[in-house]
C-alpha atoms as a printed R data frame, in Angstrom:
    type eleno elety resid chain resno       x       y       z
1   ATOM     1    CA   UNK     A     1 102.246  68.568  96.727
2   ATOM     2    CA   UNK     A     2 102.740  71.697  98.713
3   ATOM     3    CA   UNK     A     3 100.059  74.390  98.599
4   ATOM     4    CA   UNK     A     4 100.522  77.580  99.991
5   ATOM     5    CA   UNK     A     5  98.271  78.431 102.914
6   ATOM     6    CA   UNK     A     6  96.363  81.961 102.702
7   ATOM     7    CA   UNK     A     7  98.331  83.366 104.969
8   ATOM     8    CA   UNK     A     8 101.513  82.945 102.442
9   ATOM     9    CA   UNK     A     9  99.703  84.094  99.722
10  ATOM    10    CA   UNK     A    10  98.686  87.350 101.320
11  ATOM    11    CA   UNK     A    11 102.116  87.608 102.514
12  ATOM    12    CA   UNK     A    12 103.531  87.645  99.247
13  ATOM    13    CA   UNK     A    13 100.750  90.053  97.310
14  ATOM    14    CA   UNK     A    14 102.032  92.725 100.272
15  ATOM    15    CA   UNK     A    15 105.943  91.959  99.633
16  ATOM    16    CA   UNK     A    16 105.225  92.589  96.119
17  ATOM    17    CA   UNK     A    17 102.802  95.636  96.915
18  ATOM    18    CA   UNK     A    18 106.148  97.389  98.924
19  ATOM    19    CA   UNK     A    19 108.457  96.045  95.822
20  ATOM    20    CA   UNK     A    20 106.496  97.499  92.831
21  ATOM    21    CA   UNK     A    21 106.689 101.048  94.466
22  ATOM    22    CA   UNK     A    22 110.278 101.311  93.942
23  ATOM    23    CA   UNK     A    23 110.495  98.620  90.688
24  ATOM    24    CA   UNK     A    24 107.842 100.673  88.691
25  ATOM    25    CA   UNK     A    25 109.867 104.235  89.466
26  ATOM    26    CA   UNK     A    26 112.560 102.536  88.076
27  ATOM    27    CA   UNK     A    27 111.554 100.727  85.031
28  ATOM    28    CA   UNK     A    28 109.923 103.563  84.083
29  ATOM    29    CA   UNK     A    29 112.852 105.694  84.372
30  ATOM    30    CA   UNK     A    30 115.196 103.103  82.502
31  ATOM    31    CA   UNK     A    31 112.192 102.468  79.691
32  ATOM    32    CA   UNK     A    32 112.145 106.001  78.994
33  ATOM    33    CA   UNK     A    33 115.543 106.954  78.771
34  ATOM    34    CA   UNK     A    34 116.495 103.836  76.533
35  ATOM    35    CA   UNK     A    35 113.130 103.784  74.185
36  ATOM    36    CA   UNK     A    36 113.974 107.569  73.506
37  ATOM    37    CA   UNK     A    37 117.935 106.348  72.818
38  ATOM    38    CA   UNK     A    38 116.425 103.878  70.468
39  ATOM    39    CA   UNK     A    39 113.712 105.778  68.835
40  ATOM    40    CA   UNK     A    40 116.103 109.194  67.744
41  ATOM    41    CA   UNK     A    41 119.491 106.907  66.861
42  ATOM    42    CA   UNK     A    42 117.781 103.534  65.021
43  ATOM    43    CA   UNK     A    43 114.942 104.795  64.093
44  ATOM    44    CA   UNK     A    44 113.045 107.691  61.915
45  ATOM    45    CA   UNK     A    45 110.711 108.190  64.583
46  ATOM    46    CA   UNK     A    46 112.736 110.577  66.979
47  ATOM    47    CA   UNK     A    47 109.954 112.988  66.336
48  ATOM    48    CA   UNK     A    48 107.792 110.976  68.531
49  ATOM    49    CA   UNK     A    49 110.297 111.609  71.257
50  ATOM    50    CA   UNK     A    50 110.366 115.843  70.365
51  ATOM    51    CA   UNK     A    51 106.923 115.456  70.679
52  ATOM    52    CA   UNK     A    52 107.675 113.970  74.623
53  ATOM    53    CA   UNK     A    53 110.130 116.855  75.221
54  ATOM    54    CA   UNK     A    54 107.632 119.493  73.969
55  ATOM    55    CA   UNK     A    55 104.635 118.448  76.118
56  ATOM    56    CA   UNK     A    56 107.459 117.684  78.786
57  ATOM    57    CA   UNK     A    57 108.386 121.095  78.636
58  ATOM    58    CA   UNK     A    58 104.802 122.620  78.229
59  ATOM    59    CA   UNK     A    59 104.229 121.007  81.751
60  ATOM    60    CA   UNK     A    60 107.674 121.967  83.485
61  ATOM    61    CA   UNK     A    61 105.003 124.071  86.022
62  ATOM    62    CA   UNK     A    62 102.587 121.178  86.784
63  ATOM    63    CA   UNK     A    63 104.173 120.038  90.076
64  ATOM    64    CA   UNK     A    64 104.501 123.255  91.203
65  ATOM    65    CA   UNK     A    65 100.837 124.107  90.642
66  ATOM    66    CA   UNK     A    66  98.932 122.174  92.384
67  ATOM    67    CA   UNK     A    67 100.229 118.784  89.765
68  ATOM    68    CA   UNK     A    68  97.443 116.846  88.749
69  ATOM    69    CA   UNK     A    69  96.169 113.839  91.484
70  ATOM    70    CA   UNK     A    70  93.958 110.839  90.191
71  ATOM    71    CA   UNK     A    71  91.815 109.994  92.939
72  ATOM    72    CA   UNK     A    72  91.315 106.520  91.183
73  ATOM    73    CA   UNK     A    73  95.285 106.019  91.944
74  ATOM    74    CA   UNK     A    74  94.837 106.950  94.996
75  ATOM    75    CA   UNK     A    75  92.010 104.125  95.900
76  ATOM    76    CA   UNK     A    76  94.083 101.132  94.419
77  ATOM    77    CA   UNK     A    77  93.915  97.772  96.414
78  ATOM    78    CA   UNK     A    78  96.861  97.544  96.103
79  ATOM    79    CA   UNK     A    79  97.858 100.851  98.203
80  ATOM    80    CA   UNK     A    80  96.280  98.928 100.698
81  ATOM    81    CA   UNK     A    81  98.569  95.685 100.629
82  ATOM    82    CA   UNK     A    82 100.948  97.640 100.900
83  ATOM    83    CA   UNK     A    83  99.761  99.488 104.149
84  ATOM    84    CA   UNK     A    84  99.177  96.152 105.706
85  ATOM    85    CA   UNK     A    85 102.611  94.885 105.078
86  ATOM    86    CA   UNK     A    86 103.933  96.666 108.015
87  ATOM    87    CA   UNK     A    87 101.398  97.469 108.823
88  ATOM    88    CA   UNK     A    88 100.230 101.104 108.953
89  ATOM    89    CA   UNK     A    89  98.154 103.359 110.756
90  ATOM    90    CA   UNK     A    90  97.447 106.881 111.269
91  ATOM    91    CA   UNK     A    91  96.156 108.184 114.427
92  ATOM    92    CA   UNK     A    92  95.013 111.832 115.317
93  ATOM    93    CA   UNK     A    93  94.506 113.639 118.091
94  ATOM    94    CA   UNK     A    94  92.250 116.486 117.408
95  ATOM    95    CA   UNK     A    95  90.092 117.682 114.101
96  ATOM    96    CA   UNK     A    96  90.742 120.060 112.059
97  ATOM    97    CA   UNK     A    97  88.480 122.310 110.089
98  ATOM    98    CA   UNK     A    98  88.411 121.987 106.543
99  ATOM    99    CA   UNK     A    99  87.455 125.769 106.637
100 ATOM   100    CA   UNK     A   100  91.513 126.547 106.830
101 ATOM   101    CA   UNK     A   101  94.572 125.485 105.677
102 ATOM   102    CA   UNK     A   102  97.687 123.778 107.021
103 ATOM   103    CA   UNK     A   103 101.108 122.744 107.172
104 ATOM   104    CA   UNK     A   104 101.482 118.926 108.296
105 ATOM   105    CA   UNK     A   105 105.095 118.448 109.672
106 ATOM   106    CA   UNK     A   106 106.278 115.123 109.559
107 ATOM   107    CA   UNK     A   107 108.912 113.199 111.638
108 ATOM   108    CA   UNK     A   108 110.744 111.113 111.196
109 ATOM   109    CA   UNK     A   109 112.125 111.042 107.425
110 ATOM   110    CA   UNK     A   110 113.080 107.419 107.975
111 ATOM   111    CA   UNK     A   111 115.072 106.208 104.925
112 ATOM   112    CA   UNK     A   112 112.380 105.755 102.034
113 ATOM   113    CA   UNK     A   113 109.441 107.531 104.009
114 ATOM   114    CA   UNK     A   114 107.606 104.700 103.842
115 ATOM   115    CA   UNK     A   115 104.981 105.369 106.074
116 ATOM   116    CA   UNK     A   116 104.557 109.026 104.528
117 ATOM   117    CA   UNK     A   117 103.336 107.857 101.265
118 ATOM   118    CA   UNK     A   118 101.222 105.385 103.159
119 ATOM   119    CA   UNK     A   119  99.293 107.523 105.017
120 ATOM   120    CA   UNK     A   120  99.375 110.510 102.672
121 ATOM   121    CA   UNK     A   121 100.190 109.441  98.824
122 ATOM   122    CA   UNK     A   122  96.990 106.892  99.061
123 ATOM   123    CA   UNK     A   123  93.721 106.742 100.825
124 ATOM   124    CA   UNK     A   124  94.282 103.404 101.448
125 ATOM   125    CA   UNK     A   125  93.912 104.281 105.381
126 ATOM   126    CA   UNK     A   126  90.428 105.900 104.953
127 ATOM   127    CA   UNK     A   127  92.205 109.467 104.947
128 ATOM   128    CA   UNK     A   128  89.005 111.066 103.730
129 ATOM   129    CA   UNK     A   129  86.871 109.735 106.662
130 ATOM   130    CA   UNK     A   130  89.539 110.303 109.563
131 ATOM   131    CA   UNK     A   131  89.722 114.022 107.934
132 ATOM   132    CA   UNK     A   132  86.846 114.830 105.954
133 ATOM   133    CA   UNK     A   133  86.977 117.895 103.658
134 ATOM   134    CA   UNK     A   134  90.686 117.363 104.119
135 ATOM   135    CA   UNK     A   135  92.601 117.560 100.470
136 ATOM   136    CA   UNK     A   136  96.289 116.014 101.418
137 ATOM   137    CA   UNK     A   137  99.376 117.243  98.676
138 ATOM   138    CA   UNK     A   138 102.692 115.330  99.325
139 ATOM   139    CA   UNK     A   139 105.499 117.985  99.116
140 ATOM   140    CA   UNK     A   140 108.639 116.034  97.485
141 ATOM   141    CA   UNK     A   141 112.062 116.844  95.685
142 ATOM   142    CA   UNK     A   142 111.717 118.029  92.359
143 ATOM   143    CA   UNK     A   143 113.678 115.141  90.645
144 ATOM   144    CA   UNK     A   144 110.940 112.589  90.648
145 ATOM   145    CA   UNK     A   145 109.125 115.365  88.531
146 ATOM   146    CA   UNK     A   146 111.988 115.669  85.801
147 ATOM   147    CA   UNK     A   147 111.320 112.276  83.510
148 ATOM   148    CA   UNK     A   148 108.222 112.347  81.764
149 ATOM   149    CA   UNK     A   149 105.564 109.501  82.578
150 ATOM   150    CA   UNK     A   150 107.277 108.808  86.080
151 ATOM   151    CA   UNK     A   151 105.846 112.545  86.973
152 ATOM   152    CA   UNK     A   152 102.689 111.725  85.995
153 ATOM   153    CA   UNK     A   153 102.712 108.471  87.701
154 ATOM   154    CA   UNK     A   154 104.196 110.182  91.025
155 ATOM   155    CA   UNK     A   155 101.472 113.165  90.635
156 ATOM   156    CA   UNK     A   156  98.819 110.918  90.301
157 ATOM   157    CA   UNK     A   157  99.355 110.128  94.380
158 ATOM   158    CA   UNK     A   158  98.628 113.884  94.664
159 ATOM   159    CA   UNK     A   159 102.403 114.747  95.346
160 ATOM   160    CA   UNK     A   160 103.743 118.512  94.257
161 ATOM   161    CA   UNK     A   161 107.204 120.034  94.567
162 ATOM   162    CA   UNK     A   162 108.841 121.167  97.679
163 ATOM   163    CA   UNK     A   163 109.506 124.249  96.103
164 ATOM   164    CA   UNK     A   164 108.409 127.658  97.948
165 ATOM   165    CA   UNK     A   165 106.495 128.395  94.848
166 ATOM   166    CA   UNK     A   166 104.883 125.579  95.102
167 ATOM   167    CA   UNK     A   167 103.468 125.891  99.032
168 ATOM   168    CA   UNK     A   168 102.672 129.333  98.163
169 ATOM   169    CA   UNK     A   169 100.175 128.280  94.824
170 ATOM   170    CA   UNK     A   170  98.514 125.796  97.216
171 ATOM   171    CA   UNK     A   171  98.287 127.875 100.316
172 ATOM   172    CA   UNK     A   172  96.503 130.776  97.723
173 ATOM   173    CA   UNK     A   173  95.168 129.476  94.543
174 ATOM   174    CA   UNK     A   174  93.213 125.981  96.321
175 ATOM   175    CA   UNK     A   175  90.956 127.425  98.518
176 ATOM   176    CA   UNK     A   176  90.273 125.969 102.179
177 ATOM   177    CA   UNK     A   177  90.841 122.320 103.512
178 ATOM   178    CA   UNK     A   178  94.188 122.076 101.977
179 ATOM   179    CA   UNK     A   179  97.246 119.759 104.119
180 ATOM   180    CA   UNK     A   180 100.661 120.356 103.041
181 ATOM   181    CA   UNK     A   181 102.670 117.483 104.090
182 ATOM   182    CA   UNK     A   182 106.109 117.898 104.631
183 ATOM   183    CA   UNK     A   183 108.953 115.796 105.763
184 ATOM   184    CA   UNK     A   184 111.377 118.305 106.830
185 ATOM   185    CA   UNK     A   185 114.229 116.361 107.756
186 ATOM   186    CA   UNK     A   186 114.966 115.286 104.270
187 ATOM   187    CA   UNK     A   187 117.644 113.480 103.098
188 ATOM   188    CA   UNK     A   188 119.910 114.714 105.515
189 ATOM   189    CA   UNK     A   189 118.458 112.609 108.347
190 ATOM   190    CA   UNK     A   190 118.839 109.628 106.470
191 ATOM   191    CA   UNK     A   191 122.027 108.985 108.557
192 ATOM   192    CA   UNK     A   192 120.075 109.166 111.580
193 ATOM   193    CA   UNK     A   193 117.604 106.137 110.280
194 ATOM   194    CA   UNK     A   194 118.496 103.605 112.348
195 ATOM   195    CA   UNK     A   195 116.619 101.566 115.036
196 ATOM   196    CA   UNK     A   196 115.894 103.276 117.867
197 ATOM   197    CA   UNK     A   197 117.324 106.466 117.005
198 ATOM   198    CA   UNK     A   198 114.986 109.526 117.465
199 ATOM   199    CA   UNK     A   199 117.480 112.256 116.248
200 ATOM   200    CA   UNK     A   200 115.569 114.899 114.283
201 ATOM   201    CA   UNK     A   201 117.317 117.182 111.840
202 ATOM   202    CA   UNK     A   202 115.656 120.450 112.651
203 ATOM   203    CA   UNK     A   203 117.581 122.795 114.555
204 ATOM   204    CA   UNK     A   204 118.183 125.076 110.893
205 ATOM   205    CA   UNK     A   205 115.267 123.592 109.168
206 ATOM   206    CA   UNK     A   206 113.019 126.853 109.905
207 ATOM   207    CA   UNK     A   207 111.585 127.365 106.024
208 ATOM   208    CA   UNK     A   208 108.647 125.607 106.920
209 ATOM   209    CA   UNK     A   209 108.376 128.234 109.490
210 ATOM   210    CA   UNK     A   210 108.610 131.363 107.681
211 ATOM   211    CA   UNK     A   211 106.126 129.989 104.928
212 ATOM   212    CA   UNK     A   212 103.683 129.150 107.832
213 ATOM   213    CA   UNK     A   213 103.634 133.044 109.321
214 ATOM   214    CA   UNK     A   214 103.386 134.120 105.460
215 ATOM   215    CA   UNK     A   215 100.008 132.608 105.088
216 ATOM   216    CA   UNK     A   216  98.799 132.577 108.607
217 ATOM   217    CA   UNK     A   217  98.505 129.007 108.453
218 ATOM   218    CA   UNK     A   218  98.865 126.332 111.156
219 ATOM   219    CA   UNK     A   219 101.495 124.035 111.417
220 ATOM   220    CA   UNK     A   220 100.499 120.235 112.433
221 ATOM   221    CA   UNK     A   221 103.213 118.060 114.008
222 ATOM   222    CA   UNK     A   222 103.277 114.159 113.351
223 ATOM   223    CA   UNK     A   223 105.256 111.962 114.486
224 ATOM   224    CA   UNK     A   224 105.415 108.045 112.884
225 ATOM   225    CA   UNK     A   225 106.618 105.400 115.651
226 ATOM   226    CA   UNK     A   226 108.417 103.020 113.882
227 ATOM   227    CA   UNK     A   227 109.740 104.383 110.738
228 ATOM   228    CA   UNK     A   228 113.704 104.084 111.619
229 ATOM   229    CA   UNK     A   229 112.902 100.776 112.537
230 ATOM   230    CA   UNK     A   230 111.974  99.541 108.841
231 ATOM   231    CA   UNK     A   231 115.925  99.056 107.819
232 ATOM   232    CA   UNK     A   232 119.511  98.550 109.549
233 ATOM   233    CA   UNK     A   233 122.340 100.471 108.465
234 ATOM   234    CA   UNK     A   234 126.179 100.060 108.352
235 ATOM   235    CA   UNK     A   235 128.132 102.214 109.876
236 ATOM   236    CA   UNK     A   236 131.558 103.308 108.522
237 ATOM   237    CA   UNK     A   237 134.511 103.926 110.862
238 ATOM   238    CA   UNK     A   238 134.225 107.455 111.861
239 ATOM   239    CA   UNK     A   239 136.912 109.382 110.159
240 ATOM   240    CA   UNK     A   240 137.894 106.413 107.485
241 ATOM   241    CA   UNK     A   241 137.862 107.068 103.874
242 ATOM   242    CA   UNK     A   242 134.345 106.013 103.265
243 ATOM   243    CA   UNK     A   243 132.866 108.399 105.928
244 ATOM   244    CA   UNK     A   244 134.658 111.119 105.112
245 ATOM   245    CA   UNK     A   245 133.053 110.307 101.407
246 ATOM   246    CA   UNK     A   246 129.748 110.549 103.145
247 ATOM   247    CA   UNK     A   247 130.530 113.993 104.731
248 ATOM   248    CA   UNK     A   248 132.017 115.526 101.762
249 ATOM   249    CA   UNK     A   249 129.176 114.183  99.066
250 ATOM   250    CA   UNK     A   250 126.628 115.744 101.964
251 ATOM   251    CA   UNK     A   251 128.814 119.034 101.945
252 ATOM   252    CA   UNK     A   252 128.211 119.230  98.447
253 ATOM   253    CA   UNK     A   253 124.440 118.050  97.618
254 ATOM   254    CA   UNK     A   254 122.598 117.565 101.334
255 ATOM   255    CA   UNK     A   255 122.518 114.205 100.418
256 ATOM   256    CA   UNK     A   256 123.895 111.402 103.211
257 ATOM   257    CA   UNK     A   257 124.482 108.014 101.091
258 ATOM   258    CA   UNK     A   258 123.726 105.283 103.591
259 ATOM   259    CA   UNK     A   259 124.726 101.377 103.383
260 ATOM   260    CA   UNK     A   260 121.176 100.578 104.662
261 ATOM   261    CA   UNK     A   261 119.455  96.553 104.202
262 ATOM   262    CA   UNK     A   262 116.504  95.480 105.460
263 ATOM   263    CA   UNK     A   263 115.039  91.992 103.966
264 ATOM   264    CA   UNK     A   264 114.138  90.117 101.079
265 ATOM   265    CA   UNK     A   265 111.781  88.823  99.710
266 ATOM   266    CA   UNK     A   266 111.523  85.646 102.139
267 ATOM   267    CA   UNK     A   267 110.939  86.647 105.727
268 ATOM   268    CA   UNK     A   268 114.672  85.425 107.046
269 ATOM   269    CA   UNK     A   269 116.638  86.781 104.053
270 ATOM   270    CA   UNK     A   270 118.656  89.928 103.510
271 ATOM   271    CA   UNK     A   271 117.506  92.489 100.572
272 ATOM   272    CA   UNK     A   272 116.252  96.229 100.533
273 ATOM   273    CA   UNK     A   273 112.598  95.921 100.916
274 ATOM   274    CA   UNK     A   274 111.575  96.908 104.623
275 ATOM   275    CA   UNK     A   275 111.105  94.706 107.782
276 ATOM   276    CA   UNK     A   276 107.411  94.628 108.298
277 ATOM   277    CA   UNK     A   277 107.703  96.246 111.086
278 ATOM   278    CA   UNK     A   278 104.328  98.386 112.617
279 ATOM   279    CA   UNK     A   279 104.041 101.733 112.171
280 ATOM   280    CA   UNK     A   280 101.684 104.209 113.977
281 ATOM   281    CA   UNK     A   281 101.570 107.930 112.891
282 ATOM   282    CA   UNK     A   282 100.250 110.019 115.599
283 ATOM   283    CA   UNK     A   283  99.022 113.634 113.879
284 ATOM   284    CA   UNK     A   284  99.224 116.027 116.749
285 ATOM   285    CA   UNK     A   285  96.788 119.646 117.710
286 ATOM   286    CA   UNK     A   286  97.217 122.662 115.099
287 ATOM   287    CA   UNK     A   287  99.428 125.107 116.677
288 ATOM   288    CA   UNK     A   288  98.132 128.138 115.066
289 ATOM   289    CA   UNK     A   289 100.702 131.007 113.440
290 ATOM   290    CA   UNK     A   290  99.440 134.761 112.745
291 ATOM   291    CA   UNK     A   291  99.849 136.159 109.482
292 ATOM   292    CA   UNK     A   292 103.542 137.803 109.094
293 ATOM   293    CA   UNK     A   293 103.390 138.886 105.425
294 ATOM   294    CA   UNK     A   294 107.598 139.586 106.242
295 ATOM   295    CA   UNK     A   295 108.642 138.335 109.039
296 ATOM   296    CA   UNK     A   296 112.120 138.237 110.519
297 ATOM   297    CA   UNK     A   297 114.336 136.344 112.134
298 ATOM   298    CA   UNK     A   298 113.846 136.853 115.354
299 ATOM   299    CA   UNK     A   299 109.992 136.073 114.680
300 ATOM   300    CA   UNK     A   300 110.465 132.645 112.652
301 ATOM   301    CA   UNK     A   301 112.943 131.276 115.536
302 ATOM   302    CA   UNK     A   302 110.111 132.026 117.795
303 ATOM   303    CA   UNK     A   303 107.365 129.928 116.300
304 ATOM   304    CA   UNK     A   304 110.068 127.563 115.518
305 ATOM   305    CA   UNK     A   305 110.722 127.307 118.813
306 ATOM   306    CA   UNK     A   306 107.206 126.865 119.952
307 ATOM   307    CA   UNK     A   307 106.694 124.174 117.127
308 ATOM   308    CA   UNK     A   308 109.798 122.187 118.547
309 ATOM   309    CA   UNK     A   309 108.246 122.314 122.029
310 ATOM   310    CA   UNK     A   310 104.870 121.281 120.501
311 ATOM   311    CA   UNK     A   311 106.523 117.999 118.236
312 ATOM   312    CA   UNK     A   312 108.488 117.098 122.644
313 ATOM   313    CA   UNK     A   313 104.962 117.171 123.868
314 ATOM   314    CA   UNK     A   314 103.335 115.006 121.257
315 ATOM   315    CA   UNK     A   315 106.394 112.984 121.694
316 ATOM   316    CA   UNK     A   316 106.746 112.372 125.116
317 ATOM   317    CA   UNK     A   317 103.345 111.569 125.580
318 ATOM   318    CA   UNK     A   318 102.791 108.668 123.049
319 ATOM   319    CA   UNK     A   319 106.435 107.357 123.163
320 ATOM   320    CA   UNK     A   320 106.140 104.673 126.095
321 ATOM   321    CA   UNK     A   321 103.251 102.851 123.633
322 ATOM   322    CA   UNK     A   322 105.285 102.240 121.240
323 ATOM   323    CA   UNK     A   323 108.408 100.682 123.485
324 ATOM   324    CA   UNK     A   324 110.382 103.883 123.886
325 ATOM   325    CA   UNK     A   325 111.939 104.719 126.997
326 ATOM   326    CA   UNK     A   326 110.676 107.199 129.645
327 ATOM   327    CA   UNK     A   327 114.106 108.470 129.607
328 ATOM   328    CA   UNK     A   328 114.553 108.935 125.978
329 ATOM   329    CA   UNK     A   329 114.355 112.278 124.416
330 ATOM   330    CA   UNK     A   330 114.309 114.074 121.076
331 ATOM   331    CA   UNK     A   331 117.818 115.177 119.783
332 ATOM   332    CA   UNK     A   332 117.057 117.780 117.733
333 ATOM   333    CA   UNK     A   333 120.315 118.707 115.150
């Protein structure tokens, strides 16, 4: 009889640590939208579900307030199989003092972020200990905050809203030791996720910026080795009808649909969970901002140009370690 060795068996646990992430989002999702269907068409108990919309709308303001983190989340094992699938790790270069707070600016968006909620979403890496007295809060769209339970669930990671409300409550109303992570590039570079590629949509991302000389608060650049190599993509025939598709639909919602694969759920076969492929995170110095209660334009392309030529210098120095050329450069767009 074939047994499976340990080695198989831990394999496994991680594939279906990566594979839950995306299948619990999505049951939930689908469970709540048909349960509520079911409960106000067949049944007498659609009060149950005005009861869901009530406290739904009660909370609309959560995610943009700090939301509402469960450090016992947070600490699951099975954040940590997950991690080691690729595996993960986060690196820094310098401290930083939990006696201010900072903007963490992440590159590169990849095409799930994988390595983002790794590092950030969990403590699965020992965040605490490689930043003490460091609180980290996820910045992400609003959708995942719009069906009830899956907001909760997605909260309990610590993750808020993107929003400029949001940044501003945390940056004021938290106190010290706060680390806003954001992923700037979005889903707009999510065309640019392929292996290899280190194009960086940032030439008109300058938001993070502004918000930045607002508070007076450093902004951290990070850059994760590895990320575009989780999945492949296809590429359309520039020009053809399905590009242009992917040009107009981006046109109209910043959103770049990509035919992206990576591998299933035996080591050789094709599916959409990612290639465990390693992933390293370097977190670069602080570059510190002053505190620009309005600034201009002029002023934001500044800093923003100092922050670019900050994220080159982290890059350039760590790239050859991770099988990057000498040669290769940033493309910022």
């Amino acid at each position: 009889m074939f047994l499976p060795s340990k080695k198989d068996l831990k394999t496994a646990v991680e594939v279906f640590a990566v594979f839950q992430w995306a299948l619990s989002a999505f049951i939930i999702v689908v469970t709540v939208i048909f349960v509520n269907l079911y409960l106000v068409v067949f049944t007498s108990y659609w009060p149950v579900t005005v009861l869901i919309l009530t406290w739904l709308a009660y909370d609309w303001k959560t995610p943009e307030r700090g939301g509402r983190r469960f450090n016992c989340v947070r600490s699951w094992y099975l954040w940590k199989l997950y991690c080691d699938y690729f595996p993960l790790r986060l690196l820094k270069t310098h401290d930083i003092s939990p006696g201010h707070n900072y903007i963490l600016v992440c590159h590169p968006h990849g095409l799930l972020s994988h390595s983002w909620f790794g590092h950030f979403g969990t403590n699965a890496l020992c965040f605490s200990k490689i930043f003490p007295g460091i609180t980290p809060h996820i910045l992400t769209l609003g959708a995942f905050f719009w069906v009830p339970f899956l907001r909760d669930y997605v909260m309990s990671t610590g993750a808020c809203s993107v929003s400029q409300s949001s940044m501003d409550f945390l940056l004021t109303h938290r106190g010290t030791g706060n680390l806003l992570i954001v992923v700037v590039g979005g889903l707009a570079e999510c065309r640019y996720g392929l292996p290899g590629s280190t194009t960086l949509v940032l030439k008109n991302r300058t938001g993070f910026v502004r918000i930045a000389l607002q508070h007076g608060v450093p902004l951290i650049p990070a850059y994760a080795f590895g990320e575009v190599d989780l999945y492949n993509q296809h590429i359309f025939t520039p020009g053809g009808l399905v590009n242009r598709f992917q040009k107009w639909l981006q046109r109209m919602v910043h959103i770049y649909p990509c035919a992206f694969y990576g591998r299933g759920f035996t080591e050789n076969s094709w599916g959409l969970l990612p290639y465990a492929h390693p992933v390293t995170t370097i977190v670069g110095k602080p570059l510190p901002l002053p505190k620009i209660e309005k600034p201009n334009q002029e002023t934001v392309a500044k800093y923003h140009a100092l922050y670019i030529d900050a994220l080159r210098k982290l890059f350039d120095q760590h790239k050859t370690k991770f099988g990057i050329s000498e040669n290769q450069e940033l493309v910022i767009v």
